[in-house]
C-alpha positions, 0 to 999 in steps of 0.5 A: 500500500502506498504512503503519502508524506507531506512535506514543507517547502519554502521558496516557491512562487510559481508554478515552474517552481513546483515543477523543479522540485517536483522532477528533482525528488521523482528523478532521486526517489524512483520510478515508483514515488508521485510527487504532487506539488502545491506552491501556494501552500508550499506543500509537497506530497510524496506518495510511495510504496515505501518509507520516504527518507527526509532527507533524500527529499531535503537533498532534491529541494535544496539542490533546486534552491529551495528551502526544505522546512521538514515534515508538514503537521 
């Protein structure tokens, strides 16, 4: 069963924003992972058959120039 993990990104502004970060986490996370961007909220869901790592997403985010606030309440 597959597991969505929300996590907070401060940075963004627009949808070409979203769209960075969203390619730089599926391109480290796999084939099987969906990310779903919001840059309004500044949420990322990451929604994968396996446990999601933290860190392999505040690799991505920050490697795009975005600030990874961690786990989204």
């Amino acid at each position: 069963m597959d597991k969505a993990t929300i996590f907070e990104v401060r940075g963004m502004t627009c949808g070409g924003c979203a769209k960075r970060i969203r390619t730089a986490i599926e391109t480290d996370l796999g084939e099987d992972t969906t990310v779903t961007v919001d840059h309004k909220s500044g949420r990322v869901t990451v929604t994968s058959p396996r446990d999601v790592a933290s860190d392999a997403v505040r690799s991505a985010v920050e490697r795009t120039g975005y600030e990874f606030a961690g786990t989204a309440a």
